[in-house]
DRENFI-706675 format. One record per residue (C-alpha): residue number from 0; residue in one letter; chain; x, y, z. Coordinates in steps of 0.5 Angstrom, whole numbers. Layout:
BEGIN
<r NUM; "A"; "A"; <X; Y; Z>>
...
This chain:
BEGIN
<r 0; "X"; "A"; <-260; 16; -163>>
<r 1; "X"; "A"; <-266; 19; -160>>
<r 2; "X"; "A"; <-271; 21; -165>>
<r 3; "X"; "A"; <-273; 28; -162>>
<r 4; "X"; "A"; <-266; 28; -164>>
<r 5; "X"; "A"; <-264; 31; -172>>
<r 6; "X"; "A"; <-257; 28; -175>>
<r 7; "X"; "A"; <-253; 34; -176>>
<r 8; "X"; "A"; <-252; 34; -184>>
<r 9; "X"; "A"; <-245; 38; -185>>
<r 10; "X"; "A"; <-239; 34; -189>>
<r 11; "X"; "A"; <-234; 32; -185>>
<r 12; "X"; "A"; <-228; 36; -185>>
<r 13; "X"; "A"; <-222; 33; -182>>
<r 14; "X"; "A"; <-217; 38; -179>>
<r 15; "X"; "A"; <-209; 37; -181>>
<r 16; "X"; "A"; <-205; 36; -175>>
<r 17; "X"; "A"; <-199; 41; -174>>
<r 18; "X"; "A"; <-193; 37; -170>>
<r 19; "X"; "A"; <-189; 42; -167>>
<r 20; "X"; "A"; <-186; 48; -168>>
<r 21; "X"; "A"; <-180; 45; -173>>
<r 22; "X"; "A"; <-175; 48; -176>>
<r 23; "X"; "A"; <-171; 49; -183>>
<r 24; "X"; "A"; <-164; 46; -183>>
<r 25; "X"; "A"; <-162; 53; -185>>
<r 26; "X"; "A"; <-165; 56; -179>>
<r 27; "X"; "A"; <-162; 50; -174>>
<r 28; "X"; "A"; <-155; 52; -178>>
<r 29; "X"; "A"; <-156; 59; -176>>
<r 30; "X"; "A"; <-156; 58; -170>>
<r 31; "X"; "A"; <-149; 53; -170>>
<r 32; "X"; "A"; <-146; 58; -173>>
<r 33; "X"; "A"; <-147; 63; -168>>
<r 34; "X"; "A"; <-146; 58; -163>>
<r 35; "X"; "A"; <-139; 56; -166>>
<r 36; "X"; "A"; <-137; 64; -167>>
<r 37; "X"; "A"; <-138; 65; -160>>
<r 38; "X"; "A"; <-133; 59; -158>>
<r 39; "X"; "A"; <-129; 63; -163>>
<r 40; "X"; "A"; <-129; 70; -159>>
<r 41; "X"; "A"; <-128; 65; -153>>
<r 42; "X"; "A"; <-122; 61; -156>>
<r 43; "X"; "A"; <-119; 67; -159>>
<r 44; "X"; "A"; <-121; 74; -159>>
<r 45; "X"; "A"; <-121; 74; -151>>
<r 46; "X"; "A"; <-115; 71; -149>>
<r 47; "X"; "A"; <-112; 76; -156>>
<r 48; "X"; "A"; <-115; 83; -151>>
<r 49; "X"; "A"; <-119; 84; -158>>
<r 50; "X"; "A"; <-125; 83; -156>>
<r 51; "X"; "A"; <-131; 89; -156>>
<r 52; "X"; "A"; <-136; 90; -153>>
<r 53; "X"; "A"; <-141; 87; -157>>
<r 54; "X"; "A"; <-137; 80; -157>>
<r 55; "X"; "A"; <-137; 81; -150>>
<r 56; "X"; "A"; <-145; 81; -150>>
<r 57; "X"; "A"; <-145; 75; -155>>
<r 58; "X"; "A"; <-140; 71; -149>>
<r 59; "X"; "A"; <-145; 73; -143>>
<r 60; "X"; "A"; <-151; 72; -146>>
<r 61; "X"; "A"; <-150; 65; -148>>
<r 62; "X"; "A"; <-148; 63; -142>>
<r 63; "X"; "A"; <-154; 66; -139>>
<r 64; "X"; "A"; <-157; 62; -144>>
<r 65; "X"; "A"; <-153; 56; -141>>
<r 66; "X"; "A"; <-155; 58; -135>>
<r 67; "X"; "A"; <-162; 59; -137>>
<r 68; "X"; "A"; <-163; 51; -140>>
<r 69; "X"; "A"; <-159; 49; -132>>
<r 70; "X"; "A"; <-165; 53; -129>>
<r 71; "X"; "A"; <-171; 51; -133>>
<r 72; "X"; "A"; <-169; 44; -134>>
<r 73; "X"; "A"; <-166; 43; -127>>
<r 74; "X"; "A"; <-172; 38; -125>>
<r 75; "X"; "A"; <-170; 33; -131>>
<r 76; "X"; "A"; <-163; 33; -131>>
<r 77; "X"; "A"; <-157; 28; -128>>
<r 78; "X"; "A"; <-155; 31; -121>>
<r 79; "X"; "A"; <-149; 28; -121>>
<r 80; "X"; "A"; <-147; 32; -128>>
<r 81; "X"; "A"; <-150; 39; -125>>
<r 82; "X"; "A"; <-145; 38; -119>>
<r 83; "X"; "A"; <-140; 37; -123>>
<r 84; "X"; "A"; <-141; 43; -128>>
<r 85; "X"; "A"; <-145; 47; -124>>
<r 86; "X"; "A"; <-138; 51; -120>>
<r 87; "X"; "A"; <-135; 51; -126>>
<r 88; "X"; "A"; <-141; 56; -129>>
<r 89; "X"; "A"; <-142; 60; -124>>
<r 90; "X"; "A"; <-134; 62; -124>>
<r 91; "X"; "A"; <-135; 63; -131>>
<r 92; "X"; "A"; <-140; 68; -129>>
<r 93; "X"; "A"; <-136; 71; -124>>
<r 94; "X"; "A"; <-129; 71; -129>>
<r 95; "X"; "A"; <-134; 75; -134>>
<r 96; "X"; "A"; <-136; 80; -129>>
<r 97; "X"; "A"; <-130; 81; -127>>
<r 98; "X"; "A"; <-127; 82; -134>>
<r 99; "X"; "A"; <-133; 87; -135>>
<r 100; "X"; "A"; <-131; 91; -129>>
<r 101; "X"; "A"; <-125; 92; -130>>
<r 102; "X"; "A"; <-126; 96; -136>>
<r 103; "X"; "A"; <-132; 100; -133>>
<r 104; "X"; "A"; <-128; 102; -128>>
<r 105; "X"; "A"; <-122; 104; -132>>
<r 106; "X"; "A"; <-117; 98; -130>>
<r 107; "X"; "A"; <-116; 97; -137>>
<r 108; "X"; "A"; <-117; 99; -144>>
<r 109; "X"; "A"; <-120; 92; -146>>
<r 110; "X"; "A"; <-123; 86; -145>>
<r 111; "X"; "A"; <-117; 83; -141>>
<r 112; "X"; "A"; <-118; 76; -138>>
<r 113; "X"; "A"; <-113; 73; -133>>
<r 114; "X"; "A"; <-110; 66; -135>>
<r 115; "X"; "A"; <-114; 63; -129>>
<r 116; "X"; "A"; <-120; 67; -132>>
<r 117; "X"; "A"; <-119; 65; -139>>
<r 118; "X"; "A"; <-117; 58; -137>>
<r 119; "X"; "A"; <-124; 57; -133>>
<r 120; "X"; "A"; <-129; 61; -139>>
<r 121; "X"; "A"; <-125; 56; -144>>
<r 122; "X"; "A"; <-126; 50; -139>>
<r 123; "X"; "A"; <-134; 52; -139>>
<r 124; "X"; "A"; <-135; 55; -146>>
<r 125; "X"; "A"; <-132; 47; -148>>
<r 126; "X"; "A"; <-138; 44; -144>>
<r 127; "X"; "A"; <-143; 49; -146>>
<r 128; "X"; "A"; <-143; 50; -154>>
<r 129; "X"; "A"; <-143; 43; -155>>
<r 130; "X"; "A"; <-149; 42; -151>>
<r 131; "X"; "A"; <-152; 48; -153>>
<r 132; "X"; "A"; <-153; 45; -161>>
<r 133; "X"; "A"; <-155; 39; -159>>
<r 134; "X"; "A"; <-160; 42; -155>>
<r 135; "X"; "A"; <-162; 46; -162>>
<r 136; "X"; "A"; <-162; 40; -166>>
<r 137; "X"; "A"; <-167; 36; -160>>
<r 138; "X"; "A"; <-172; 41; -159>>
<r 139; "X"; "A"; <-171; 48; -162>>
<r 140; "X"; "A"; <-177; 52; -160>>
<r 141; "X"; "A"; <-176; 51; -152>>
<r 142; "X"; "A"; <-169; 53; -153>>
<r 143; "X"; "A"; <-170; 60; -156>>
<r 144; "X"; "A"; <-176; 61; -150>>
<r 145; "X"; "A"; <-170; 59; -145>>
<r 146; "X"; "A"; <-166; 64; -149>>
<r 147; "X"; "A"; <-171; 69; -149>>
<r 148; "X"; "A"; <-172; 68; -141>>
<r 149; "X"; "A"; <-164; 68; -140>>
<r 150; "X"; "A"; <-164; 76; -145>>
<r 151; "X"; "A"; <-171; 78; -141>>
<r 152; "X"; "A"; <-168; 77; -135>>
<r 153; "X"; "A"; <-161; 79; -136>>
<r 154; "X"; "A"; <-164; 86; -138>>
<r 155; "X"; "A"; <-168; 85; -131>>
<r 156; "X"; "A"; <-162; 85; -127>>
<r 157; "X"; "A"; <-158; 90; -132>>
<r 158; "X"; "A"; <-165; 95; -130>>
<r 159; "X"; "A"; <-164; 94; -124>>
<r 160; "X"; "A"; <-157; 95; -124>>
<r 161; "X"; "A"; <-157; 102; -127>>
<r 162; "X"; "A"; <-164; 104; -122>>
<r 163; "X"; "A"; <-159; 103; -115>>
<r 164; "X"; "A"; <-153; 106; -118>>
<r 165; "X"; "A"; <-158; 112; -120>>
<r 166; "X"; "A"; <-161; 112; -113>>
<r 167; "X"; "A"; <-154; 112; -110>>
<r 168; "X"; "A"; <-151; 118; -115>>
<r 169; "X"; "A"; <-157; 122; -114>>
């Protein structure tokens, strides 16, 4: 060291290390519970024509959720397990939209599926959930920023929607 140069007289501090965002067991087992609830309202509330509203909203976000995982993952993934899984989802979605625009529009009194819908939403919720909390036990906080990133614009879209309906109405 120089000698125009002073030493620097401060105790050495060392800094702690923070290992990513962590969960606690009982907040990864939360979210299970609600991922196996949604299978439940899959498996049982739907094809039953019981389903409410709010139901309905918990099956369409975990599927954005899904579908927001596929999108932001995209790059690292299996190509030949996202060909394979990729329809599926995607007729999911419109099975889902369809059931929902049928109770809008009056069609029915309930959320009523179809067999082949039920069986198509069964197929993909069997694929999603399972994946889904593995992804939660693996790397809980990018899982909760895809959810959030799903809701962000899937309310996007639902903004969107209701603006065009207003501007075709008035």
């Amino acid at each position: 060291m120089p000698k125009s140069k002073s030493k620097r007289n401060k105790p050495y501090r060392p800094r702690t290390i923070k290992v990513g965002p962590y969960w606690t067991p009982e907040q990864q087992a939360n979210i299970e519970e609600k991922l196996r609830r949604v299978a439940m309202f899959v498996e049982v509330t739907l094809p039953a024509g019981t389903a409410t509203f709010w139901q309905m909203d918990w099956i369409e976000d975990t599927l954005n959720w899904f579908l927001g995982m596929l999108y932001k993952r995209f790059k690292h993934l299996d190509q030949s397990e996202l060909n394979e899984v990729g329809p599926l989802l995607i007729d999911a979605r419109h099975a889902i939209n369809a059931i929902m625009d049928r109770k809008e529009s009056g069609q029915t009194s309930g959320y009523i599926a179809t067999g082949d819908e039920l069986k198509t939403i069964s197929e993909a919720f069997a694929v999603i959930i399972p994946t889904l909390k593995k992804a939660v036990a693996l790397s809980p906080h990018t899982c909760m920023k895809e959810f959030d990133w799903a809701q962000n614009r899937a309310n996007e879209k639902l903004r969107r929607k209701q603006n065009e309906k207003k501007r075709t109405e008035g």
